[in-house]
PDB file of N, H, CA, C and O in Angstrom:
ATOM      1  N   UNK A   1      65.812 165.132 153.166  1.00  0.00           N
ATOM      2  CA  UNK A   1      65.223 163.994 153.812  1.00  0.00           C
ATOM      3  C   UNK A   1      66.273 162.994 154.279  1.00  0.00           C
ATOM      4  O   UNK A   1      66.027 162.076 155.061  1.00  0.00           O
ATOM      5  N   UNK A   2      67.543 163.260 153.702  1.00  0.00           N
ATOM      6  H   UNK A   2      67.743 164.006 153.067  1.00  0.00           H
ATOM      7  CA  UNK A   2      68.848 162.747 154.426  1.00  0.00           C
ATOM      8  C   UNK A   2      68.820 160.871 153.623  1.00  0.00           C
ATOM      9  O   UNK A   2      69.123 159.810 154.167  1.00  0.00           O
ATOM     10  N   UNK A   3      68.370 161.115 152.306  1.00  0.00           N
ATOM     11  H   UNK A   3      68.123 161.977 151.863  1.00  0.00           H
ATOM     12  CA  UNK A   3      68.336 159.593 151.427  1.00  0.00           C
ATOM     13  C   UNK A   3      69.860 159.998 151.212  1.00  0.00           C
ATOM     14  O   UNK A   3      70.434 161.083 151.305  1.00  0.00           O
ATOM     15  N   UNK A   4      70.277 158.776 150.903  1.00  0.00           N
ATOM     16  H   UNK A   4      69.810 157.895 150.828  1.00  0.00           H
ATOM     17  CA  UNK A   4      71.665 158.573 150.063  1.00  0.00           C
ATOM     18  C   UNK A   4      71.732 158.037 148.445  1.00  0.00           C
ATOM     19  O   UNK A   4      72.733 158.160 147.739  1.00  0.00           O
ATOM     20  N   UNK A   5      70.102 157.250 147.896  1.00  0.00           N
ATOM     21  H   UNK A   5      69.289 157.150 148.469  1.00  0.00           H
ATOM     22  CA  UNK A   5      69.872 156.563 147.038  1.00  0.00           C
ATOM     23  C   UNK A   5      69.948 158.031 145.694  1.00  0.00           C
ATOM     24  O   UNK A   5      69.486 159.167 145.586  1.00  0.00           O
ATOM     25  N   UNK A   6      70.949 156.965 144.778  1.00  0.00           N
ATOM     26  H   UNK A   6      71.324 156.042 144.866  1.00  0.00           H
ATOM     27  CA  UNK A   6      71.038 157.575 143.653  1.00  0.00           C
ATOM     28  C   UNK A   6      70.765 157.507 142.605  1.00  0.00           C
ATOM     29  O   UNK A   6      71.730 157.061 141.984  1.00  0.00           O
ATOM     30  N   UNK A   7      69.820 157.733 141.880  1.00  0.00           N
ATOM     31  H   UNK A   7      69.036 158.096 142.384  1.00  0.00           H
ATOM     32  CA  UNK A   7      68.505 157.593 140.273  1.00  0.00           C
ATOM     33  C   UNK A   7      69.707 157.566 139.547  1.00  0.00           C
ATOM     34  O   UNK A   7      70.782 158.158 139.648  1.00  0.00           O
ATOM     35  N   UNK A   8      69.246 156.736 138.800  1.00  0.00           N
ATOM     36  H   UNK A   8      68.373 156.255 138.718  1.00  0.00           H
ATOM     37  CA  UNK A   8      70.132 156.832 137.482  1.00  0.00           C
ATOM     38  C   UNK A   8      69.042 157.459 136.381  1.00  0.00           C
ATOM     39  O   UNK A   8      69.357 157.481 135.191  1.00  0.00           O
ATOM     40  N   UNK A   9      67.878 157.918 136.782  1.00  0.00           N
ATOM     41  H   UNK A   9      67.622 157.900 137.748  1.00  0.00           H
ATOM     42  CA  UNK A   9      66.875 159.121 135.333  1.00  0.00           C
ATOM     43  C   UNK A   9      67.203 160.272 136.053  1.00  0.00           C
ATOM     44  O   UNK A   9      67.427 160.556 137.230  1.00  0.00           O
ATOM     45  N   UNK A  10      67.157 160.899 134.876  1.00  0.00           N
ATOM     46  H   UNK A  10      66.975 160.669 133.920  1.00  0.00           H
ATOM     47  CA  UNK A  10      66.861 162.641 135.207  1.00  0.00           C
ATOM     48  C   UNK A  10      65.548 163.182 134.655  1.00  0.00           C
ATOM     49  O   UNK A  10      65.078 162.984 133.534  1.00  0.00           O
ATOM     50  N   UNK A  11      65.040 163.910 135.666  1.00  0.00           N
ATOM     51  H   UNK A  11      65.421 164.071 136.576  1.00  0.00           H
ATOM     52  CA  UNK A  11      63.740 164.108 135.334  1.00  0.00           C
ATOM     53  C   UNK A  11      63.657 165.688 135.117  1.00  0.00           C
ATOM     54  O   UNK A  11      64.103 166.391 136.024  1.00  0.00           O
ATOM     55  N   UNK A  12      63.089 166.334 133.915  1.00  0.00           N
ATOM     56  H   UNK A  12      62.727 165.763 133.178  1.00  0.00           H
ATOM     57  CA  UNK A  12      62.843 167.377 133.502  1.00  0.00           C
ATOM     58  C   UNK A  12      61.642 167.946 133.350  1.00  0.00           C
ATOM     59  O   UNK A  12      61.003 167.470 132.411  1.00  0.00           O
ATOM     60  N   UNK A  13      60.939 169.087 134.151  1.00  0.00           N
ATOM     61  H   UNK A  13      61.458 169.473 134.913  1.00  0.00           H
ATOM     62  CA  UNK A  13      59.561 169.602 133.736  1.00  0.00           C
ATOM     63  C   UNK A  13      59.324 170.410 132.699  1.00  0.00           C
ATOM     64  O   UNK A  13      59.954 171.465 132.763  1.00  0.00           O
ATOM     65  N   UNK A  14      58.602 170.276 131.725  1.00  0.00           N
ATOM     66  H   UNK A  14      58.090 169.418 131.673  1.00  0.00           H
ATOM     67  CA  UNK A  14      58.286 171.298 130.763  1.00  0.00           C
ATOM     68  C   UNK A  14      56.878 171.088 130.591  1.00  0.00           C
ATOM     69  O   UNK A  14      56.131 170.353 131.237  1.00  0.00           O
ATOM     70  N   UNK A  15      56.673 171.709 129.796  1.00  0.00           N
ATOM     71  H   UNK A  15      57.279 172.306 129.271  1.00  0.00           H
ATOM     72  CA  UNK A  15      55.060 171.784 128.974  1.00  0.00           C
ATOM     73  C   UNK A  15      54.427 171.524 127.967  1.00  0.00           C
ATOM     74  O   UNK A  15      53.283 171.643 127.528  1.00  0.00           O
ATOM     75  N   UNK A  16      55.898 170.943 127.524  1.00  0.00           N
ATOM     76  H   UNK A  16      56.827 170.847 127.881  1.00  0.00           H
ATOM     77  CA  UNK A  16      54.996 169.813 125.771  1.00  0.00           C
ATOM     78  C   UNK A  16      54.843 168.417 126.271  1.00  0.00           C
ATOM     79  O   UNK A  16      53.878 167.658 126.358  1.00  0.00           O
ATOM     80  N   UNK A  17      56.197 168.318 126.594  1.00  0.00           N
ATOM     81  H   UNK A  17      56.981 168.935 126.523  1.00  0.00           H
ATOM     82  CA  UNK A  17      56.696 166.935 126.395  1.00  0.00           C
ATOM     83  C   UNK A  17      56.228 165.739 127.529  1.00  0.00           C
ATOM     84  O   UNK A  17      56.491 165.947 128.713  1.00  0.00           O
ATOM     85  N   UNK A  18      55.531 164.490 127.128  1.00  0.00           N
ATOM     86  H   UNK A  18      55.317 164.322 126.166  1.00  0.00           H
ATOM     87  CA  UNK A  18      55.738 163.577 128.393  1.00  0.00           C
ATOM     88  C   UNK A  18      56.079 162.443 128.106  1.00  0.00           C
ATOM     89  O   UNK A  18      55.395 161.434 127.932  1.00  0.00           O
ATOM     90  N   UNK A  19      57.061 162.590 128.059  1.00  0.00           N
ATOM     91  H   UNK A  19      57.616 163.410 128.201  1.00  0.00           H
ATOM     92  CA  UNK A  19      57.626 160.992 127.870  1.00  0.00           C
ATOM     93  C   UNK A  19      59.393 160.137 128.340  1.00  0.00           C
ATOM     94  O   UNK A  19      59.845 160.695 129.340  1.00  0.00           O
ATOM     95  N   UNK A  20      59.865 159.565 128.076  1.00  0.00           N
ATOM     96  H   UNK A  20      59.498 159.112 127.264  1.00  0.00           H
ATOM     97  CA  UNK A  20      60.942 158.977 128.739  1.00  0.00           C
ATOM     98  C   UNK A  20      61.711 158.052 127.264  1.00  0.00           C
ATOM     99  O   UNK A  20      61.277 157.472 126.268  1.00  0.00           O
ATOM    100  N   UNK A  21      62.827 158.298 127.761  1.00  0.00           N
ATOM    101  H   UNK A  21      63.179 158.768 128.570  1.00  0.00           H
ATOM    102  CA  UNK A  21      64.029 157.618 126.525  1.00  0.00           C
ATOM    103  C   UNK A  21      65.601 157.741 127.223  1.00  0.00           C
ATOM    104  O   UNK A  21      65.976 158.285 128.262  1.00  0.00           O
ATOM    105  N   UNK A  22      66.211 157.110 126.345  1.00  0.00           N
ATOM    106  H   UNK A  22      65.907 156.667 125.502  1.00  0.00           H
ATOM    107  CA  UNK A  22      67.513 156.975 126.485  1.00  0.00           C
ATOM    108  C   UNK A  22      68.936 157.226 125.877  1.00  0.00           C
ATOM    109  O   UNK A  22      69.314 156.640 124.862  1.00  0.00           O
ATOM    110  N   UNK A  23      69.749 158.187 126.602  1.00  0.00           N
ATOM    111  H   UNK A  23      69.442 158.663 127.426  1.00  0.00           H
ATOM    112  CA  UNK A  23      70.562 158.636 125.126  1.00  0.00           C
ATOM    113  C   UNK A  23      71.919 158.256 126.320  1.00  0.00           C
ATOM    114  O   UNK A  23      71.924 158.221 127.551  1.00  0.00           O
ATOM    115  N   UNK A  24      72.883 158.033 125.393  1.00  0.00           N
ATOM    116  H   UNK A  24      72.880 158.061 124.393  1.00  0.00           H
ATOM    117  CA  UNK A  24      74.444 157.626 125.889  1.00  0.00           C
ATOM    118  C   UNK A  24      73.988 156.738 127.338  1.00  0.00           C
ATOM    119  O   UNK A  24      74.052 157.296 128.434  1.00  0.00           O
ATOM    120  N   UNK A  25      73.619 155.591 127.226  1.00  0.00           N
ATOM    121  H   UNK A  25      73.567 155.138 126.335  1.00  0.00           H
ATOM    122  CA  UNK A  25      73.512 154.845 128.798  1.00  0.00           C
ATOM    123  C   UNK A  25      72.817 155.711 129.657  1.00  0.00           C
ATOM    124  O   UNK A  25      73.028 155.363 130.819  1.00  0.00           O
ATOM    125  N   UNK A  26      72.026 156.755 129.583  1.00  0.00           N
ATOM    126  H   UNK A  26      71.855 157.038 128.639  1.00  0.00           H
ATOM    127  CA  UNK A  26      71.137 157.602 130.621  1.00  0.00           C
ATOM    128  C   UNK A  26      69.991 157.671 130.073  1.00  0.00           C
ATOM    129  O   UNK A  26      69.597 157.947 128.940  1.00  0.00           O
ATOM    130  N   UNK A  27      69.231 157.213 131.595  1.00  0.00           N
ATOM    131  H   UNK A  27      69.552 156.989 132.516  1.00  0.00           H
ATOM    132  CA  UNK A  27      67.974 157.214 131.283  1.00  0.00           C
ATOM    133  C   UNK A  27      66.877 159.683 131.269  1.00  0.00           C
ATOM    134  O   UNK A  27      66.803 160.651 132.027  1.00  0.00           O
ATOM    135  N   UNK A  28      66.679 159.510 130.680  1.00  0.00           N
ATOM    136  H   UNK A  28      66.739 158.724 130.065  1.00  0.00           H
ATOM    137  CA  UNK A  28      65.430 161.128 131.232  1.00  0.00           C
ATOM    138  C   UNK A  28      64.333 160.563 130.444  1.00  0.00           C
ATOM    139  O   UNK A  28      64.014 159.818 129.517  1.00  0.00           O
ATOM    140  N   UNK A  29      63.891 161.479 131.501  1.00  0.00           N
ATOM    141  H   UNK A  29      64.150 162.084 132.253  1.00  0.00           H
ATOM    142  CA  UNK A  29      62.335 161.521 131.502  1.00  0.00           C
ATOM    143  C   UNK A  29      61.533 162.932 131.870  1.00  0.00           C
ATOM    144  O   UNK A  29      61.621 163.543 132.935  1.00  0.00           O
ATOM    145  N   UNK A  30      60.919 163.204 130.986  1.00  0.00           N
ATOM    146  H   UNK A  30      60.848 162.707 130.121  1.00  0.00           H
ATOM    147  CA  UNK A  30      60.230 164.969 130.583  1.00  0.00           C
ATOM    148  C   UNK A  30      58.767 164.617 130.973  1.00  0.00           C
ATOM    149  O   UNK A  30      57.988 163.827 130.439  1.00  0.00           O
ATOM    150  N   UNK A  31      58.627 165.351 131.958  1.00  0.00           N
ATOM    151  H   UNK A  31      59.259 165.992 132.393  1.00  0.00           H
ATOM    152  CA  UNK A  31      57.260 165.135 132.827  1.00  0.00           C
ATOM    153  C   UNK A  31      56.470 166.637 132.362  1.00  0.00           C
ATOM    154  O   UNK A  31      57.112 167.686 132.318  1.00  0.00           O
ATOM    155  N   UNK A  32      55.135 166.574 132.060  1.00  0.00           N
ATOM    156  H   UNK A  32      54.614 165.721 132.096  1.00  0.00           H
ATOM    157  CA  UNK A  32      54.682 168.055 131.455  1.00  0.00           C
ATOM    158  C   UNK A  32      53.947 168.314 133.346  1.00  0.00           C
ATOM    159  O   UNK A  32      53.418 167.527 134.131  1.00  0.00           O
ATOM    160  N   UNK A  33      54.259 169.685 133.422  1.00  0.00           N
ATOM    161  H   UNK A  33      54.689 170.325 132.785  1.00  0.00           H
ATOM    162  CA  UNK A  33      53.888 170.449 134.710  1.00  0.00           C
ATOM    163  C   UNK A  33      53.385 171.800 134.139  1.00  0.00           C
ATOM    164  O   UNK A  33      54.046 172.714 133.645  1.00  0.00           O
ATOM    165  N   UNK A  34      51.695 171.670 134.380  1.00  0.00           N
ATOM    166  H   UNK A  34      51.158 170.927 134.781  1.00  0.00           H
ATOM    167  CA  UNK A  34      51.341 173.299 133.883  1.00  0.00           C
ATOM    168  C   UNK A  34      52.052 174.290 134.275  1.00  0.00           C
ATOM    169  O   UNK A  34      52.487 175.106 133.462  1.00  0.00           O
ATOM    170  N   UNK A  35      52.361 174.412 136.015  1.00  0.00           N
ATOM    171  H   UNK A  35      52.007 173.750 136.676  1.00  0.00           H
ATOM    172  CA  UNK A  35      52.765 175.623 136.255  1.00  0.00           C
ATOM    173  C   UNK A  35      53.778 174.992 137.163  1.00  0.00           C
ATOM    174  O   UNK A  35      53.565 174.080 137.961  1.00  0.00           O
ATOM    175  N   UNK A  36      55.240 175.786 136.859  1.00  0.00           N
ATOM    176  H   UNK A  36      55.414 176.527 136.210  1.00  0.00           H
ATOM    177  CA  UNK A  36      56.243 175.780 137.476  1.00  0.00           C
ATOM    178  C   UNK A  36      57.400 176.703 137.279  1.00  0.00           C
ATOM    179  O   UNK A  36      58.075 176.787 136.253  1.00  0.00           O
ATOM    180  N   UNK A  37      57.538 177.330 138.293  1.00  0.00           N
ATOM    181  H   UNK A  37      56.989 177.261 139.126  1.00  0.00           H
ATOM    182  CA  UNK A  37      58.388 178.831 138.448  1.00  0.00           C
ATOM    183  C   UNK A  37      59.445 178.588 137.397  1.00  0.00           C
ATOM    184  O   UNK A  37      59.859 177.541 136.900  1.00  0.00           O
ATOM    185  N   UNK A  38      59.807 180.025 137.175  1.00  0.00           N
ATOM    186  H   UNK A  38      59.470 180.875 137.579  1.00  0.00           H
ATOM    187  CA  UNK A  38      60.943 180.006 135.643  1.00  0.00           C
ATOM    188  C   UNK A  38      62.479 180.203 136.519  1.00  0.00           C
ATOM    189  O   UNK A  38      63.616 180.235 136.048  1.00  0.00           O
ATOM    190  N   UNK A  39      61.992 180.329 138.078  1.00  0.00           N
ATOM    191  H   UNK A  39      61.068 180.303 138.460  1.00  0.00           H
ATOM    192  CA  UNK A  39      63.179 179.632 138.841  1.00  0.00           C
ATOM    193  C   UNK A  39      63.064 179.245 140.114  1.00  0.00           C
ATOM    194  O   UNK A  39      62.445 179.836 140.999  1.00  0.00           O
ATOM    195  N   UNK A  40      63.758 178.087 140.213  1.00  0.00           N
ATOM    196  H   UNK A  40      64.261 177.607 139.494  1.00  0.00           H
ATOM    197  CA  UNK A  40      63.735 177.226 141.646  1.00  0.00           C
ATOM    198  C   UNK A  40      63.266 177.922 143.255  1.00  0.00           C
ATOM    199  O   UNK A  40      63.883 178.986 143.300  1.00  0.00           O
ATOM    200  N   UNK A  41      62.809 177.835 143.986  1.00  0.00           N
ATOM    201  H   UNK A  41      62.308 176.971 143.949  1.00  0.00           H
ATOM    202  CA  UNK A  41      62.848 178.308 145.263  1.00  0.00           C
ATOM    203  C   UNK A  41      62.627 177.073 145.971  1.00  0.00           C
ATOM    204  O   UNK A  41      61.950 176.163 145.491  1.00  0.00           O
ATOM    205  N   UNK A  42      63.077 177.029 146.887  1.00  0.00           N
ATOM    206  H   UNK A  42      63.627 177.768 147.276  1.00  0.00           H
ATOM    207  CA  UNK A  42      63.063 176.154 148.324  1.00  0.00           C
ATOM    208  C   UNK A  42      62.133 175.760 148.787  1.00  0.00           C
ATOM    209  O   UNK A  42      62.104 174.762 149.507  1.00  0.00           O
ATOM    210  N   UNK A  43      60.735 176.754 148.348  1.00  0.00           N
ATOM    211  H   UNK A  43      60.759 177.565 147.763  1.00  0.00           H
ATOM    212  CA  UNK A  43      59.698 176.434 148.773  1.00  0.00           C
ATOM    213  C   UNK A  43      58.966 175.647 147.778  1.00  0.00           C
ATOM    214  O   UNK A  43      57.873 175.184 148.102  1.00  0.00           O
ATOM    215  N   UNK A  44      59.386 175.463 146.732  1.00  0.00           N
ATOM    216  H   UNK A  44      60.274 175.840 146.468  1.00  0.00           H
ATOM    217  CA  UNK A  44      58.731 174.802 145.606  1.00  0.00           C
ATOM    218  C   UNK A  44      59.124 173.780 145.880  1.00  0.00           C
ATOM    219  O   UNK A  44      58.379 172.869 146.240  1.00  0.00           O
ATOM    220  N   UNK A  45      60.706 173.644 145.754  1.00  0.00           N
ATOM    221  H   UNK A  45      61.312 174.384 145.462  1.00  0.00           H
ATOM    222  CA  UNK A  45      61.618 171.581 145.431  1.00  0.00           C
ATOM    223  C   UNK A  45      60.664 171.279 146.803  1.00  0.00           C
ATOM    224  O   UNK A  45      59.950 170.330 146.479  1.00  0.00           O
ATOM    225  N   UNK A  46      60.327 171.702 148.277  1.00  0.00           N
ATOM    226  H   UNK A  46      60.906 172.473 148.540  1.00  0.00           H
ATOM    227  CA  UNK A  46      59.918 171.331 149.474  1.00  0.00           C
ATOM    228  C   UNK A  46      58.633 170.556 148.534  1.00  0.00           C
ATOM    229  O   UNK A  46      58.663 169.402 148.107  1.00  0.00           O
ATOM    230  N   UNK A  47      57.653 171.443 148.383  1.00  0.00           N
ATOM    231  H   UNK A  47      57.629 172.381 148.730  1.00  0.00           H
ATOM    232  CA  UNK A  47      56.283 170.761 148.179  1.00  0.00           C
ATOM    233  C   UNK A  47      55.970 170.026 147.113  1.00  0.00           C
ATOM    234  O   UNK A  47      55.063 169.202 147.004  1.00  0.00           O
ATOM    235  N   UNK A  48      57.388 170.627 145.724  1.00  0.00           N
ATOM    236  H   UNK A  48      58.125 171.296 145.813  1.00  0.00           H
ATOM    237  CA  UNK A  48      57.455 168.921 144.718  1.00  0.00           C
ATOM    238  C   UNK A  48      57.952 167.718 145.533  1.00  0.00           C
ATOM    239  O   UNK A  48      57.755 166.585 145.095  1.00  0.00           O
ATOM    240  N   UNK A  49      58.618 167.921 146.757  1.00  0.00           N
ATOM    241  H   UNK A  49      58.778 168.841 147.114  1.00  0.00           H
ATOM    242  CA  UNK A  49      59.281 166.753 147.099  1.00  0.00           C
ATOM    243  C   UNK A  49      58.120 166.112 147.826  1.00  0.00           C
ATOM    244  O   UNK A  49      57.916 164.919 147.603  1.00  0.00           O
ATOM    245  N   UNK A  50      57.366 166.733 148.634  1.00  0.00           N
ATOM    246  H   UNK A  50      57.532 167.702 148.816  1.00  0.00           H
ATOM    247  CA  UNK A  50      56.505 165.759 149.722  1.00  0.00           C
ATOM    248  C   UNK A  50      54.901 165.795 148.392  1.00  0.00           C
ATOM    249  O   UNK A  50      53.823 165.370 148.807  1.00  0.00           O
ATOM    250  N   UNK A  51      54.988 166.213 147.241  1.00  0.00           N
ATOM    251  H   UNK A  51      55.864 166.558 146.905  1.00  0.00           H
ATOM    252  CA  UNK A  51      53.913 165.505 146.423  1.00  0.00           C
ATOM    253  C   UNK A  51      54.246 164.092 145.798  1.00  0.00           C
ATOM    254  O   UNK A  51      53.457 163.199 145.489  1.00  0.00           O
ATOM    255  N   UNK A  52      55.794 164.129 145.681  1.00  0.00           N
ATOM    256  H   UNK A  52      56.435 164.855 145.932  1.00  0.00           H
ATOM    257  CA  UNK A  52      56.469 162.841 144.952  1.00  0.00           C
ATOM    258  C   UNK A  52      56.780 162.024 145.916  1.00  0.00           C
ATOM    259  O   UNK A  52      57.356 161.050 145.430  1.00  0.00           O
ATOM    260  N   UNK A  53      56.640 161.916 147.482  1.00  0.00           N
ATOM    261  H   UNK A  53      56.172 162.707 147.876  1.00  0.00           H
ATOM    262  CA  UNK A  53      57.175 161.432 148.141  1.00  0.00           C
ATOM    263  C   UNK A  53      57.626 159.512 147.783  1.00  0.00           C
ATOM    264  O   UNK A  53      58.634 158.808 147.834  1.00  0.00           O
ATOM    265  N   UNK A  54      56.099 159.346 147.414  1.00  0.00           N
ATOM    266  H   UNK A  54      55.280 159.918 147.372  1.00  0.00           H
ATOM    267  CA  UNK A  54      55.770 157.722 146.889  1.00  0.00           C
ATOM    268  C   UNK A  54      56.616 157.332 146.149  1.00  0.00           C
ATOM    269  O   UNK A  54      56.710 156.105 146.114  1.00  0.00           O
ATOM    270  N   UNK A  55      57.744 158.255 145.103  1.00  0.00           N
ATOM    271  H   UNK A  55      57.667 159.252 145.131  1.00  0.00           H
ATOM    272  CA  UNK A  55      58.707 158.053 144.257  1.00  0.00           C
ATOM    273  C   UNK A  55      59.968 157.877 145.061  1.00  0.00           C
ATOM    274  O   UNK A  55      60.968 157.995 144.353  1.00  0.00           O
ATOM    275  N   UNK A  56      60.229 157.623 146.376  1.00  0.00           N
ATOM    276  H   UNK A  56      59.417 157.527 146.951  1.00  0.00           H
ATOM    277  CA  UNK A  56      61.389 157.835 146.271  1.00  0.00           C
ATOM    278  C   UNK A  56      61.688 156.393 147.200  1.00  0.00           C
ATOM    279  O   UNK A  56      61.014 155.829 148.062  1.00  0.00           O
ATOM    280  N   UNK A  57      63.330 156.022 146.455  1.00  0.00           N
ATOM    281  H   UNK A  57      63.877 156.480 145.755  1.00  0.00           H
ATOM    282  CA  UNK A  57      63.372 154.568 147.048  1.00  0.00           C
ATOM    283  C   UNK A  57      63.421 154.244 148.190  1.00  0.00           C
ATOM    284  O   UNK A  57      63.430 153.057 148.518  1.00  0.00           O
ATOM    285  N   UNK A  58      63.458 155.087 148.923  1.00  0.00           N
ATOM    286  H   UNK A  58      63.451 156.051 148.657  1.00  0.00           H
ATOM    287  CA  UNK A  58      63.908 154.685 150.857  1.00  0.00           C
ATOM    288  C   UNK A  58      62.852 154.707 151.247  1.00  0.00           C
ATOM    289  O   UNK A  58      62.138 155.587 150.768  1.00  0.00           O
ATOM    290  N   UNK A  59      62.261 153.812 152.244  1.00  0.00           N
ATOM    291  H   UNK A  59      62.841 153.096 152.633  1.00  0.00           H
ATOM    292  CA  UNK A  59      60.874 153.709 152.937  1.00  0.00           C
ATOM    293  C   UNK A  59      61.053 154.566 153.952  1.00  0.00           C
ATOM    294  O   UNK A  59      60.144 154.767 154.758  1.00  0.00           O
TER     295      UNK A  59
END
């Protein structure tokens, strides 16, 4: 989408966990996602990205 803005959380999907904390000055945050491939494709980050769109800092 050609942002330059850089998160200081890292966000992790799994299937227990939902919640957010802080270890050594970094923020993560473990978001539970029923279903999500056991590996990345292009076509997935595409349609997580335009479901999260509202998350991201650049208008």
């Amino acid at each position: 989408m050609g942002t330059t803005q850089l998160y200081d959380k890292t966000e992790s999907y799994n299937h227990k966990r939902h919640r957010e904390f802080e270890l050594s000055n970094r923020e993560f945050a473990f978001r539970i996602r029923q279903r999500f491939p056991k590996s990345l494709t292009k076509e997935f980050l595409l349609v997580d990205l335009v479901n999260n769109v509202d998350q991201l800092a650049e208008a």
